[in-house]
C-alpha positions in Angstrom: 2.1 46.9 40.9 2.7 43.8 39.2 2.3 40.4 40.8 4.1 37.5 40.3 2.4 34.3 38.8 3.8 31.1 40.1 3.5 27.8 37.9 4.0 24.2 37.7 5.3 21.3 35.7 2.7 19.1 34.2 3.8 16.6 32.1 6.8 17.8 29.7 5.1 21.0 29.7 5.1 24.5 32.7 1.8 25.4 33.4 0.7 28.8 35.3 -1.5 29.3 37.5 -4.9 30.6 36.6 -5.0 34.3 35.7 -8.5 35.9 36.6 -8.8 38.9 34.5 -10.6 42.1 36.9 -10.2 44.8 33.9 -10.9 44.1 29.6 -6.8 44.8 29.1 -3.7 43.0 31.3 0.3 43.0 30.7 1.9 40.1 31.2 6.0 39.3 31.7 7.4 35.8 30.9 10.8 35.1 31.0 12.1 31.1 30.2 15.2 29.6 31.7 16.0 27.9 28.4 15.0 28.4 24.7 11.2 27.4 24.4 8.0 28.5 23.2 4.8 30.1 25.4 1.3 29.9 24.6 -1.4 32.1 26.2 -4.7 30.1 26.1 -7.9 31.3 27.4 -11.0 30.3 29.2 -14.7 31.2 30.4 -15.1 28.3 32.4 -11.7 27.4 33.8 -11.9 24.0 32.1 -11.8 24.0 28.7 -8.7 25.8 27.3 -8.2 27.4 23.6 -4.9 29.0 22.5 -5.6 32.6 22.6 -2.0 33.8 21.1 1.3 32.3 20.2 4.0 34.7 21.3 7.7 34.8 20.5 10.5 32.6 22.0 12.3 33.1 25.4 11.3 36.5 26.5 7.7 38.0 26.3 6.8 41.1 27.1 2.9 42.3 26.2 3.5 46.0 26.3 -0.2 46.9 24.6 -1.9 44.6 27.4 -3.7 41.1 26.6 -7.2 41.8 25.6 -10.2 40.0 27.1 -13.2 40.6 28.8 -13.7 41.1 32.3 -14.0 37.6 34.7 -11.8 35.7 31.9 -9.1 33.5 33.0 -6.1 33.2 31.2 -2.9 31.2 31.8 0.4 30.4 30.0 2.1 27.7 29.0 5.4 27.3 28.3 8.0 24.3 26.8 11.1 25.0 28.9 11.0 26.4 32.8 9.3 29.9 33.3 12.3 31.9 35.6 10.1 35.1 36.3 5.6 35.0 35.1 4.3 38.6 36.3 0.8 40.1 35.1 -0.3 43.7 35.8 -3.8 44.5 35.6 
């Protein structure tokens, strides 16, 4: 089942909450309130963030899954305020 992901504003920017990746493969569901752009960026130490993927505007739906490995964290950031974040792993 798929959990929702909650988020917060930092700065002019909405940033997720951490996403702890328990498989190599995850879907993930964004939908913005506004126009805007979302970022996924990745991490193996929770500290230091690269952009993993640049996907398209307002509505995102990863239907292949997000690839990583196992113990990754990922998050999203987005431009304009997320109204639904939902992963499925």
């Amino acid at each position: 089942m798929a959990k929702e992901v909650t988020f917060s504003k930092q700065g002019d920017k909405y940033i997720s909450d951490s996403i702890s990746l328990e498989s190599s493969d995850i879907v993930l569901h964004v939908e913005l309130k506004d126009k805007g752009d979302i970022v996924l960026e990745r991490s193996i130490t929770g500290d230091n963030w690269v952009v993993a993927a640049y996907p398209v505007r307002n509505v995102m739906l990863w239907e292949n899954g997000v690839i990583g490995k196992a113990g990754q964290t990922v998050r999203l950031v987005t431009t304009t305020e997320p109204s639904k974040i939902y992963v499925l792993q």
